[in-house]
DRENDO-1510 file (C-alpha; in Angstrom, 1 decimal, always signed):
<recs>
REC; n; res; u; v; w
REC; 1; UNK; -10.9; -30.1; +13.6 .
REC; 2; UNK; -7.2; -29.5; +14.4 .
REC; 3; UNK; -6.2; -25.8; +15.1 .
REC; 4; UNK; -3.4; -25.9; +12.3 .
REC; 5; UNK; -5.9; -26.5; +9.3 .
REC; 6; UNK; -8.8; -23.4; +10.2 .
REC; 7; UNK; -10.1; -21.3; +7.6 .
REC; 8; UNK; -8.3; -17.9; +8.4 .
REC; 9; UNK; -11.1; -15.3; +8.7 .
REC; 10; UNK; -11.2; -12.1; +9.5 .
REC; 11; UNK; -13.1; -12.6; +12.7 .
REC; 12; UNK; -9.9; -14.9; +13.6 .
REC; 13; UNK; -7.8; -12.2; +12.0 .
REC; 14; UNK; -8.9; -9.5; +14.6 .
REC; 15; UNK; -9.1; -11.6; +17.4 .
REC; 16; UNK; -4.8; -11.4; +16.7 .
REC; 17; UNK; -4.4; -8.0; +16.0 .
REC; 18; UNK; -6.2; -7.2; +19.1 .
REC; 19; UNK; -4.1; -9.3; +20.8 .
REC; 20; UNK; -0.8; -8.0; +19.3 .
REC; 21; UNK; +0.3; -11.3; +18.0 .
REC; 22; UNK; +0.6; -13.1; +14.7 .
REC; 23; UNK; +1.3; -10.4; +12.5 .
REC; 24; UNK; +2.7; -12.4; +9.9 .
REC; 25; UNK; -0.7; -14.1; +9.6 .
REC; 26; UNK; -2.5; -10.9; +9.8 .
REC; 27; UNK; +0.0; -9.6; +6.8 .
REC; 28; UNK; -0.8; -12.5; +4.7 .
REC; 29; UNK; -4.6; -12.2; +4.8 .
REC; 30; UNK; -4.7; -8.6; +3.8 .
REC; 31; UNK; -2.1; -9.3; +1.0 .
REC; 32; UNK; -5.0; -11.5; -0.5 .
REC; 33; UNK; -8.2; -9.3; +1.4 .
REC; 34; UNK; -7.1; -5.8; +1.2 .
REC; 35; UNK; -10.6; -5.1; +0.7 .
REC; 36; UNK; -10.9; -6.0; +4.3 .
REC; 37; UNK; -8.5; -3.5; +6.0 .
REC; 38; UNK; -11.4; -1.0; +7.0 .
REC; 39; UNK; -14.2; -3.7; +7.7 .
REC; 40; UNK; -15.8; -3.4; +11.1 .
REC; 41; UNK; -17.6; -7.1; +11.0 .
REC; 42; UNK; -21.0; -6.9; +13.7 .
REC; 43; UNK; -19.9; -6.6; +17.6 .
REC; 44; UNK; -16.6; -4.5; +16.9 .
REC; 45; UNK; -15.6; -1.2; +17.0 .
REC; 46; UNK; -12.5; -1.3; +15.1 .
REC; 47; UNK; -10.7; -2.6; +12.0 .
REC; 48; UNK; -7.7; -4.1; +10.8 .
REC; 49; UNK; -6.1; -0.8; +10.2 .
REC; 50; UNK; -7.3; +0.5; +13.6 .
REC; 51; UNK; -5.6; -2.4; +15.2 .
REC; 52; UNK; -2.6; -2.3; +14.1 .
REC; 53; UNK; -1.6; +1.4; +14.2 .
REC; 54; UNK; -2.8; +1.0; +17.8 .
REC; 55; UNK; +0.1; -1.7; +18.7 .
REC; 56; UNK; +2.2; +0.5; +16.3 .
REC; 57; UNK; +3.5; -2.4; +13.7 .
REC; 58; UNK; +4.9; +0.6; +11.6 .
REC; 59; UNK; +6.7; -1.6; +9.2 .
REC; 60; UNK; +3.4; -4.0; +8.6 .
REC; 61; UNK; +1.0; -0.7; +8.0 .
REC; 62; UNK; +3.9; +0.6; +5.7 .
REC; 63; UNK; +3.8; -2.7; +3.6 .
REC; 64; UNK; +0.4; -2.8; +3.5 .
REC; 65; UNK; -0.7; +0.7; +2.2 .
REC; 66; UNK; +1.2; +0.1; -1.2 .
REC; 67; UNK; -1.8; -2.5; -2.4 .
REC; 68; UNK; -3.8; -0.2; -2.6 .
REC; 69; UNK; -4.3; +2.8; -5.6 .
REC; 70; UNK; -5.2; +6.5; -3.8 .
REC; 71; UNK; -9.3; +6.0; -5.2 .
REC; 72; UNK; -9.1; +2.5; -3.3 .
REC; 73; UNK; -8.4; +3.7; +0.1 .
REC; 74; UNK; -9.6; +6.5; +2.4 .
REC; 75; UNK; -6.9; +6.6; +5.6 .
REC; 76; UNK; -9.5; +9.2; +7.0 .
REC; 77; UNK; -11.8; +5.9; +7.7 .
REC; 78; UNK; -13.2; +6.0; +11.3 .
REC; 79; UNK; -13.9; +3.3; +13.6 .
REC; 80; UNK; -17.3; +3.1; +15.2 .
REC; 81; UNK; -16.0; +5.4; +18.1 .
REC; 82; UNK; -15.7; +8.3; +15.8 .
REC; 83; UNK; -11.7; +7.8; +15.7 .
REC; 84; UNK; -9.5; +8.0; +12.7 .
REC; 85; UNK; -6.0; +6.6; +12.2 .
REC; 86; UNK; -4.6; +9.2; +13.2 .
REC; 87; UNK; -6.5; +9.9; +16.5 .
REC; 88; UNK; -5.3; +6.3; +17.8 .
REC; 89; UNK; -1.7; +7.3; +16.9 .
REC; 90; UNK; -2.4; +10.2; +18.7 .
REC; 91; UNK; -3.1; +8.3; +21.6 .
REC; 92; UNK; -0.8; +5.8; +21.9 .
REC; 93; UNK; +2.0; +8.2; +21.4 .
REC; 94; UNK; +4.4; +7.9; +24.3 .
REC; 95; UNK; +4.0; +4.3; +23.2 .
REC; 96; UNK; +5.0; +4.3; +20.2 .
REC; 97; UNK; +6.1; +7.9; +19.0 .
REC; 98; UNK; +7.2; +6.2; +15.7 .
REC; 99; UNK; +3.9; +5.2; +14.6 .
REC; 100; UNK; +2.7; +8.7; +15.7 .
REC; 101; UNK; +5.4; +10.2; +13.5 .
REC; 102; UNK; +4.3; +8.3; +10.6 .
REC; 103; UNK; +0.9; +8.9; +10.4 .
REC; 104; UNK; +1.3; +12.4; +11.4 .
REC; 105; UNK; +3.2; +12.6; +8.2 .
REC; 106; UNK; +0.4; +10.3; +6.1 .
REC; 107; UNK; -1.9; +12.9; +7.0 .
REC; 108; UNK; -0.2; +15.8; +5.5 .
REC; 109; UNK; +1.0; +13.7; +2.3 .
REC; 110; UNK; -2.8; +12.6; +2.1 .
REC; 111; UNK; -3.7; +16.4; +1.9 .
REC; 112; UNK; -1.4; +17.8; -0.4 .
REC; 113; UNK; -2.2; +15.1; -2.6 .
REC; 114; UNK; -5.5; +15.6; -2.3 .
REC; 115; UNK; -5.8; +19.5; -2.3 .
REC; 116; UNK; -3.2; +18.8; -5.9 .
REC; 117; UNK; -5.6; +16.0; -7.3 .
REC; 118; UNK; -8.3; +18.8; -7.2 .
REC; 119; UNK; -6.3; +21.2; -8.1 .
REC; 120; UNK; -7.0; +23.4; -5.5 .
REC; 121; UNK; -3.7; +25.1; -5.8 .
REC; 122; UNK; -4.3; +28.1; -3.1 .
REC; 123; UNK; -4.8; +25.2; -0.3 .
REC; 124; UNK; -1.2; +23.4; -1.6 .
REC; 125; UNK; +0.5; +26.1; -1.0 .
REC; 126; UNK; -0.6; +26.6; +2.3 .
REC; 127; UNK; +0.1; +23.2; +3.2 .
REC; 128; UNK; +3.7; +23.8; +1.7 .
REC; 129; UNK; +4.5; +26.6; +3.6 .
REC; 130; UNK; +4.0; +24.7; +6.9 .
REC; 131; UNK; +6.3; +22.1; +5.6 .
REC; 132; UNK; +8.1; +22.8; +2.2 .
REC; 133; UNK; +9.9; +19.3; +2.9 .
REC; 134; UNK; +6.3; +17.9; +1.6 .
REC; 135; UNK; +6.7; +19.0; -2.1 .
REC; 136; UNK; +8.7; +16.0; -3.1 .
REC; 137; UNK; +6.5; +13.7; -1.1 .
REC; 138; UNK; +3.0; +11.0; -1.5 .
REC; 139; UNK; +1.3; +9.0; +0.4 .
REC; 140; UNK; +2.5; +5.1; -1.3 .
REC; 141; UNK; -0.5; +4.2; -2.4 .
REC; 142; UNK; -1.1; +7.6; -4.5 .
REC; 143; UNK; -0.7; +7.9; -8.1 .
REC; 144; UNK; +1.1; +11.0; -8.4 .
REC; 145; UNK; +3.4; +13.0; -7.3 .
REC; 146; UNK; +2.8; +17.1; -6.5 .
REC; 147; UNK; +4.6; +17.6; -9.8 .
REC; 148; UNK; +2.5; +16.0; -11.9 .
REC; 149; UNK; -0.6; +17.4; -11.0 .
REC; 150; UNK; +0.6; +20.9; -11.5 .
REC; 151; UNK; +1.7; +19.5; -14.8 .
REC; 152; UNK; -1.7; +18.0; -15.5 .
REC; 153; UNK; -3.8; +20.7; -14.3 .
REC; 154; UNK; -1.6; +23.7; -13.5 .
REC; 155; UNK; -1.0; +26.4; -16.0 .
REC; 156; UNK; +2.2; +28.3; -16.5 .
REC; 157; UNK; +1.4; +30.8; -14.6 .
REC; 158; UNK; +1.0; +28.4; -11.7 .
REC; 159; UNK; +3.9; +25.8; -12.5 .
REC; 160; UNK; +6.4; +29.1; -12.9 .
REC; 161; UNK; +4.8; +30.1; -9.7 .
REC; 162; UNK; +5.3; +27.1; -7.5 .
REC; 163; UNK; +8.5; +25.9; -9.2 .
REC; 164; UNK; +10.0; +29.6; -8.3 .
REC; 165; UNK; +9.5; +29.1; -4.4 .
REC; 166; UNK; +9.8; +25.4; -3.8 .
REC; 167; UNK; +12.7; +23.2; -4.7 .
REC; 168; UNK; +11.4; +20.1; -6.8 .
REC; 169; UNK; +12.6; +16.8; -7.5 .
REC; 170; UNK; +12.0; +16.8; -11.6 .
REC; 171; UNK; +12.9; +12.6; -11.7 .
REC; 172; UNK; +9.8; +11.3; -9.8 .
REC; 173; UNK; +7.5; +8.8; -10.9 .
REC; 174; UNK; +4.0; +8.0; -11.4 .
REC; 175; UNK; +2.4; +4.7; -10.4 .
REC; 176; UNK; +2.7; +4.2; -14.0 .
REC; 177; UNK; +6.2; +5.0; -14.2 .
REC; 178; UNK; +6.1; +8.4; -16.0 .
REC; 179; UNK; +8.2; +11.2; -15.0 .
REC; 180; UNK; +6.6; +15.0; -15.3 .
REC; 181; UNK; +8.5; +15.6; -17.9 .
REC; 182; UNK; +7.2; +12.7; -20.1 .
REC; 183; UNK; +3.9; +13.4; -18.7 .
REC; 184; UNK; +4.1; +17.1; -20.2 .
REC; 185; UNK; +5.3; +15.7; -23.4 .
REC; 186; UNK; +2.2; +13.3; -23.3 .
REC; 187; UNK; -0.5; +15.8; -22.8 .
REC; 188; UNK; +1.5; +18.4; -25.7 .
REC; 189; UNK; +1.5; +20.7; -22.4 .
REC; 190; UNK; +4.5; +22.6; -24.8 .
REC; 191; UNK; +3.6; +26.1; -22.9 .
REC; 192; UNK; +4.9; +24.5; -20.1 .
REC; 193; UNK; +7.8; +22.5; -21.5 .
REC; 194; UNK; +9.7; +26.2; -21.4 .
REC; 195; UNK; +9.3; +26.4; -18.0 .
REC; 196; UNK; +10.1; +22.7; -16.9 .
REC; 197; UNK; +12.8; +22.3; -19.4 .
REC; 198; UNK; +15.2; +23.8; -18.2 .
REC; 199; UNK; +15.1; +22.8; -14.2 .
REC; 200; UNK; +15.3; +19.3; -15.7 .
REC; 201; UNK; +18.4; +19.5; -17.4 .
REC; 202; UNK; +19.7; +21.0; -14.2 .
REC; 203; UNK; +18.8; +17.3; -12.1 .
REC; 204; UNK; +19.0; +15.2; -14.9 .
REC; 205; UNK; +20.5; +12.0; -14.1 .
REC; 206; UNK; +20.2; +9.7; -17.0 .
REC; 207; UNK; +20.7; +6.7; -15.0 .
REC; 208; UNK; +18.1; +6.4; -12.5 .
REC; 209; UNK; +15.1; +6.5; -14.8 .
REC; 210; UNK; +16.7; +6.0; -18.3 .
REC; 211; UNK; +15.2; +2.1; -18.2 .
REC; 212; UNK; +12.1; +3.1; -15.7 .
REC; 213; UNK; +10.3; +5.7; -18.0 .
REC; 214; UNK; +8.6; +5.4; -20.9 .
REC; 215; UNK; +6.6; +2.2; -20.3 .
REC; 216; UNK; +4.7; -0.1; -22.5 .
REC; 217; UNK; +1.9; -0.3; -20.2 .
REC; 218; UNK; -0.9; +1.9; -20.7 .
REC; 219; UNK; -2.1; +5.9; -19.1 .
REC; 220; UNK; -4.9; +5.9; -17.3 .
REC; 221; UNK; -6.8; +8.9; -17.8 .
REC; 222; UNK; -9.6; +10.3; -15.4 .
REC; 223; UNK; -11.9; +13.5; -14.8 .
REC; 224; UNK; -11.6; +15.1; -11.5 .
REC; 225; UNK; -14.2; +17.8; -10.2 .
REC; 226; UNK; -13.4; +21.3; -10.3 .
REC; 227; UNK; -15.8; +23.1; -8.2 .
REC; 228; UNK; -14.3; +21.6; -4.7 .
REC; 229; UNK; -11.1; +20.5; -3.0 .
REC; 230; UNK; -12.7; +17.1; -1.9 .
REC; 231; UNK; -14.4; +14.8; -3.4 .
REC; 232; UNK; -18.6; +15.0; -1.5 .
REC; 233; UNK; -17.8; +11.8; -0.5 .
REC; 234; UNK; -15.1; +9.0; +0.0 .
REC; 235; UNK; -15.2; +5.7; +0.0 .
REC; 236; UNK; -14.3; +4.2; +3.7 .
REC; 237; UNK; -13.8; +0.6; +2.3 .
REC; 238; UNK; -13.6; -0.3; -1.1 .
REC; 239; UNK; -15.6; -3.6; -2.3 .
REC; 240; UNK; -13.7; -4.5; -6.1 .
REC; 241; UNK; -10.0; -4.3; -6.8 .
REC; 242; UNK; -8.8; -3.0; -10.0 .
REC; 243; UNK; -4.9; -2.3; -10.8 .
REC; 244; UNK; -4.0; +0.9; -11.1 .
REC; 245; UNK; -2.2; +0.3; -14.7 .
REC; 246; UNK; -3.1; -2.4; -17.5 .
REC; 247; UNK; -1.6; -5.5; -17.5 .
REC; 248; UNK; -1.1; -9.0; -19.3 .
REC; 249; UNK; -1.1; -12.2; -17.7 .
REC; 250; UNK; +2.1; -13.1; -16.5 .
REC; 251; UNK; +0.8; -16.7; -15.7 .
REC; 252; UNK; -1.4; -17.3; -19.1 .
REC; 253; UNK; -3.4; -20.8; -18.3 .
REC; 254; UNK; -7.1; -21.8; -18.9 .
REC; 255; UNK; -7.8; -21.7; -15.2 .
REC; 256; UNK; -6.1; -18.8; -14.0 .
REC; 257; UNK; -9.0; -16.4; -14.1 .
REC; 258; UNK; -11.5; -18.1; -11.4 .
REC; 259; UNK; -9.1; -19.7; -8.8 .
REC; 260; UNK; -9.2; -19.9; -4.8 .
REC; 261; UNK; -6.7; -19.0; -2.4 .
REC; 262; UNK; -7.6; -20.7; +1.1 .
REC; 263; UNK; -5.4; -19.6; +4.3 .
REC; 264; UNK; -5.4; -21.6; +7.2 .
REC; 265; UNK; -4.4; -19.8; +10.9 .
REC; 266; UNK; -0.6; -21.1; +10.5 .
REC; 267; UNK; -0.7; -18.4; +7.4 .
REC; 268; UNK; -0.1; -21.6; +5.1 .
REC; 269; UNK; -1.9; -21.1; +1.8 .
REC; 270; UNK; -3.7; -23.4; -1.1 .
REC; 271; UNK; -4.1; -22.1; -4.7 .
REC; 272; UNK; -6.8; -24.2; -6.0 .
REC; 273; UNK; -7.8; -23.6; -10.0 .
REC; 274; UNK; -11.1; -24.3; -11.7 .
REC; 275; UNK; -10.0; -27.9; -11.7 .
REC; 276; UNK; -11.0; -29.2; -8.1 .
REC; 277; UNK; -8.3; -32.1; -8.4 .
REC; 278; UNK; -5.2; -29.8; -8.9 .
REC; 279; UNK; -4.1; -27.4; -6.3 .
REC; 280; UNK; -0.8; -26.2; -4.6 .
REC; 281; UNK; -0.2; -26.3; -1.1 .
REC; 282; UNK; +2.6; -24.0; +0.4 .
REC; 283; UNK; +4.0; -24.0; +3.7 .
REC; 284; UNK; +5.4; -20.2; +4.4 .
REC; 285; UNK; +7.3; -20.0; +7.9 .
REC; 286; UNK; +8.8; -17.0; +9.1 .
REC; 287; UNK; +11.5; -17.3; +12.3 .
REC; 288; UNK; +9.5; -14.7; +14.0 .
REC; 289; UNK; +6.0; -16.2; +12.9 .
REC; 290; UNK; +5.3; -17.5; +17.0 .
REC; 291; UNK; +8.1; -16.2; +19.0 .
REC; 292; UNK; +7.5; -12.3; +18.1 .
REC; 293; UNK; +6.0; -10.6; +21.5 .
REC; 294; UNK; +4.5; -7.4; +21.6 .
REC; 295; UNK; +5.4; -5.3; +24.8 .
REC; 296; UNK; +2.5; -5.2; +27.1 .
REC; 297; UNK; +0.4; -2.5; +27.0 .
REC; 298; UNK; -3.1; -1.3; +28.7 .
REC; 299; UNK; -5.1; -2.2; +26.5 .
REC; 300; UNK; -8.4; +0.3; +28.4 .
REC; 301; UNK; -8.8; +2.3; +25.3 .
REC; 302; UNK; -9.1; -0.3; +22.9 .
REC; 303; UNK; -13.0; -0.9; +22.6 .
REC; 304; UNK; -12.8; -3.9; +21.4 .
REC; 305; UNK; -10.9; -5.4; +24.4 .
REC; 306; UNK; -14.4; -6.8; +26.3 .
REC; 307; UNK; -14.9; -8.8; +23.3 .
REC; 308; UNK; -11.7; -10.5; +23.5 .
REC; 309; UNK; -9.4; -11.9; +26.1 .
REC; 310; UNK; -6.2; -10.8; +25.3 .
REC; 311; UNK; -3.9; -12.9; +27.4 .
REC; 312; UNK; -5.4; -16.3; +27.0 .
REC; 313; UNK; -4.1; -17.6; +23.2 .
REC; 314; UNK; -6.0; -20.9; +23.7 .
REC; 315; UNK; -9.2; -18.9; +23.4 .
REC; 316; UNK; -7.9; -17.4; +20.1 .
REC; 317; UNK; -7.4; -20.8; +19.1 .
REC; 318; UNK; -10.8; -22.3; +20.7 .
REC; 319; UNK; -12.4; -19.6; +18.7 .
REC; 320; UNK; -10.7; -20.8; +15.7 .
REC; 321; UNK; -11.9; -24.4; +16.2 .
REC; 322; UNK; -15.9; -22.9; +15.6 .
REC; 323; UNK; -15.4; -21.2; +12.5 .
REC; 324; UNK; -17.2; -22.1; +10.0 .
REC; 325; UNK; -15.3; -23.8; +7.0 .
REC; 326; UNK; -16.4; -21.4; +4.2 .
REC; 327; UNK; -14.3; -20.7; +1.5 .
REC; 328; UNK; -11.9; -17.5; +1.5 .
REC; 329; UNK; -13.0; -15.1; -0.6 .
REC; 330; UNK; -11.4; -15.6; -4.2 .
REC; 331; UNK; -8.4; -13.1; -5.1 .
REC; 332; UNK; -8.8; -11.3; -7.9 .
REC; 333; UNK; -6.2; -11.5; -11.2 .
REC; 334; UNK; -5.8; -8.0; -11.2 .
REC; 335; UNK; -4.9; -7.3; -7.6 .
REC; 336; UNK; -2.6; -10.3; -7.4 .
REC; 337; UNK; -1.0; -9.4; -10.3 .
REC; 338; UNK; -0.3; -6.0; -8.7 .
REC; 339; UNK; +1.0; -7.5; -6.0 .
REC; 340; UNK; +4.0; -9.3; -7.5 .
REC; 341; UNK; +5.1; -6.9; -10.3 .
REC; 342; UNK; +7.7; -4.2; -9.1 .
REC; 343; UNK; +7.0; -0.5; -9.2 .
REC; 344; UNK; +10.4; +0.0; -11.1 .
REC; 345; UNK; +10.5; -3.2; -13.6 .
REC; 346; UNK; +6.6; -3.2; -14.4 .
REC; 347; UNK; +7.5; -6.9; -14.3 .
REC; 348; UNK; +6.4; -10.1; -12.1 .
REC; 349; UNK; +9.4; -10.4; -9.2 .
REC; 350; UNK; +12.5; -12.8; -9.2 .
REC; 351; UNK; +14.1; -11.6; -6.1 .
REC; 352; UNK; +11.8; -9.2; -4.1 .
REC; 353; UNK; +12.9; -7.5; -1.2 .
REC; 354; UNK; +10.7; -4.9; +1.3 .
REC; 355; UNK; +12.6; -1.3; +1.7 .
REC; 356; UNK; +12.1; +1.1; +4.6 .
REC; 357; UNK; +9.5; +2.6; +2.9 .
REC; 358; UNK; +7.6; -0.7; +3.3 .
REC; 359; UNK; +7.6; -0.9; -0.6 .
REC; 360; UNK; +8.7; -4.3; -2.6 .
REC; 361; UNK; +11.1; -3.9; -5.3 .
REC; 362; UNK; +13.2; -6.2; -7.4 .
REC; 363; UNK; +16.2; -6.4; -5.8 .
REC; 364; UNK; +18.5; -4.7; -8.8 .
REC; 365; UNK; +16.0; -2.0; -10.0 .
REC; 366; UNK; +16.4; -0.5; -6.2 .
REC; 367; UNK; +19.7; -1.4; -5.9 .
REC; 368; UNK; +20.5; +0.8; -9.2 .
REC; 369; UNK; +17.8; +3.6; -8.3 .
REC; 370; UNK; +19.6; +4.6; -4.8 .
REC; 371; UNK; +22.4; +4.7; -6.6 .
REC; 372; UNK; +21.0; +8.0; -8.0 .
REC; 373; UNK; +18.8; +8.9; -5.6 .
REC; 374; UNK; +18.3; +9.0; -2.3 .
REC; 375; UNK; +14.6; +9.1; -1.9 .
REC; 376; UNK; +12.0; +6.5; -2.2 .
REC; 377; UNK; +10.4; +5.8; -5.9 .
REC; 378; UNK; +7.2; +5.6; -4.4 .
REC; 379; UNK; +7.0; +7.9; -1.2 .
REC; 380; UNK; +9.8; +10.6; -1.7 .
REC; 381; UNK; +11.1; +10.1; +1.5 .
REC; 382; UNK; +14.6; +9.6; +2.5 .
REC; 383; UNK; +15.6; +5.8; +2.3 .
REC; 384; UNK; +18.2; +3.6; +3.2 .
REC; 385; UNK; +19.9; +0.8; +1.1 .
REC; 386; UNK; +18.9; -1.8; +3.6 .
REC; 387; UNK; +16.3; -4.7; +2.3 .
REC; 388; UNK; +14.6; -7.9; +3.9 .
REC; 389; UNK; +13.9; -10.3; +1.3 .
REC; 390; UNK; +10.0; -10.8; +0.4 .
REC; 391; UNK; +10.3; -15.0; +0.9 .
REC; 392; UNK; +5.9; -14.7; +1.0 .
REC; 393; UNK; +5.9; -13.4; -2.8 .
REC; 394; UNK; +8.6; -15.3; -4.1 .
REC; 395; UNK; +6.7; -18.1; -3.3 .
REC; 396; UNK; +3.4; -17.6; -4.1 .
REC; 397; UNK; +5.1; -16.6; -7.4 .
REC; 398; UNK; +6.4; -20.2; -7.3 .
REC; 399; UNK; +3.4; -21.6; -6.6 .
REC; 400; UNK; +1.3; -20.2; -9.6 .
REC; 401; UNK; +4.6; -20.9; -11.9 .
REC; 402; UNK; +3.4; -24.8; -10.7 .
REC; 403; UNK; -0.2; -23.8; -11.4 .
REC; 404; UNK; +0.4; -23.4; -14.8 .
REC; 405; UNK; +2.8; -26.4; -15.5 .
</recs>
């Protein structure tokens, strides 16, 4: 069986990140497996994740982390060896002090988040006073921001409180595109409307959300504990993916809902529908898909590294070759869907493009956001106005256009 035409699995999939190669492959099988970002398959020690924060691909980790929704993911996840993210970034810091940098800062996000999400408002502020810089901030793949949790959960004694010490941004948005302010309105939180009111009207900027709030798609509503900070337990690898706000199908055809997508180890892709005689076969090629080198590294620490040579690629690919030709798991209409509708629109992509913050947006709805604001939509942190365009979803967008033709 030639090389070009294996099954891409995760097995195959580690075997690259180990080796600190093919990351465009590796970024296209967790676009359709997230679930698989945290799975230690038999005779490893690591994951995905754990892989790549240790060659420190800071821009694929940032790209990745918006698929999921904050009850879908655990960062805190740890590799057989007892280490976290974080401990990895820790170690390979005179490496790569970016990466350290990053997920130093994930950490934090992660807790205030978490601490705000339980409403554990004693722990925020202790969080905040270490780094008041965190108020306006979230990890990408959380719902909320700070704001709308003390909105949600605070009273006014709290919200007067925190608004009082810590200078907030009043525009951000939810996952499902609602500001505090029409969150506070949705809830008939009117005691504290008085208090919010009026630091609105102070940063009001009609233009940055006056098309991005107010949505036609759906709340979610949830109950949260109250008698702890954390949850007793987290999940350290989800199993189903469900989108984090209701949707329609944006590619309505009778085959649609039970369809196949099969990845070979050049990162080329098939859609295949219920019907076994149709199917689309795209070629995606990226300039730096082959050529991209890694520095070399000691690679002592990484446990996996006596179960892979990492300097002999022709074993990658021998591996390959004994794979078993099983179908790839099917992707699921609701996390592909996710996938290709922008943060900002709520609508399926035309012309994607990746920011710093590792986010995909439609190219005009960022382009007219930074013209207000300097901050991410989705993180809160400061973000530049450069772009790379997103040529993967634009065409599997194409390619399920051709599905349902």
């Amino acid at each position: 069986m030639s090389t070009n035409n294996v099954p891409l699995t995760l097995e195959l999939v580690l075997g690259w990140a180990h080796a600190g190669h093919q990351w465009k492959n590796v970024q296209r099988f967790l676009f359709f497996h997230p679930e698989d970002l945290f799975v230690i398959p038999y005779g490893r020690a690591w994951p995905l994740a754990h892989q790549i924060v240790y060659h420190g691909n800071i821009d694929l980790i940032k790209q990745i982390l918006p698929l999921y929704s904050d009850d879908l993911i655990n960062i805190r996840t740890l590799s057989k060896d007892r280490k976290s993210l974080l401990d990895v970034a820790r170690e390979q810091q005179k490496i790569y002090p970016a990466m350290y940098t990053f997920m130093e800062r994930l950490f934090l996000q992660d807790d205030l988040i978490k601490a705000a999400k339980y409403h554990n408002w004693d722990l925020v502020n202790r969080i905040l006073e270490q780094d008041r810089s965190l108020v306006n901030e979230k990890p990408p793949y959380a719902t909320n921001f700070l704001l709308h949790y003390l909105i949600e959960y605070g009273d006014k004694k709290v919200l007067e409180d925190f608004m009082k010490r810590f200078e907030f941004q009043t525009n951000v948005l939810s996952a499902d595109n609602e500001t505090p302010l029409d969150l506070a309105k949705r809830l008939e939180r009117k005691e504290l409307l008085d208090v919010f009111e009026p630091k609105q009207q102070e940063q009001l900027q009609p233009s940055s959300t006056a098309s991005l709030t107010n949505s036609s798609f759906g709340n979610r509503s949830f109950s949260l504990p109250t008698n702890s900070v954390y949850p007793s337990s987290l999940p350290s690898a989800f199993t189903s993916y469900s989108c984090p706000y209701p949707t329609t199908d944006p590619f309505p055809c009778p085959s649609f809902d039970s369809f196949k997508v099969s990845l070979n180890n050049n990162g080329n892709f098939v859609l295949s529908p219920q019907n076994p005689f149709s199917s689309i076969h795209i070629e995606l090629t990226s300039p730096d898909q082959q050529t991209t080198q890694m520095p070399v590294i000691d690679t002592s620490t990484n446990p996996d590294t006596q179960n892979i040579n990492t300097t002999a690629t022709d074993q990658l690919d021998a591996h390959a070759e004994s794979a078993p030709e099983t179908p790839v798991t099917p992707a699921t209409k609701t996390q592909l869907i996710k996938s290709l509708t922008c943060p900002l629109t709520r609508q399926i992509f035309v012309d994607p493009v990746i920011a710093d913050d590792g986010q995909t947006y439609e190219r005009n709805a960022i382009t007219n956001w930074l013209k207000s604001n300097q901050t991410s939509p989705t993180t809160g942190t400061l973000m530049t106005t450069s772009f790379i365009e997103n040529g993967c979803i634009k065409q599997i967008i194409q390619s399920l256009k051709k599905l349902k033709n």
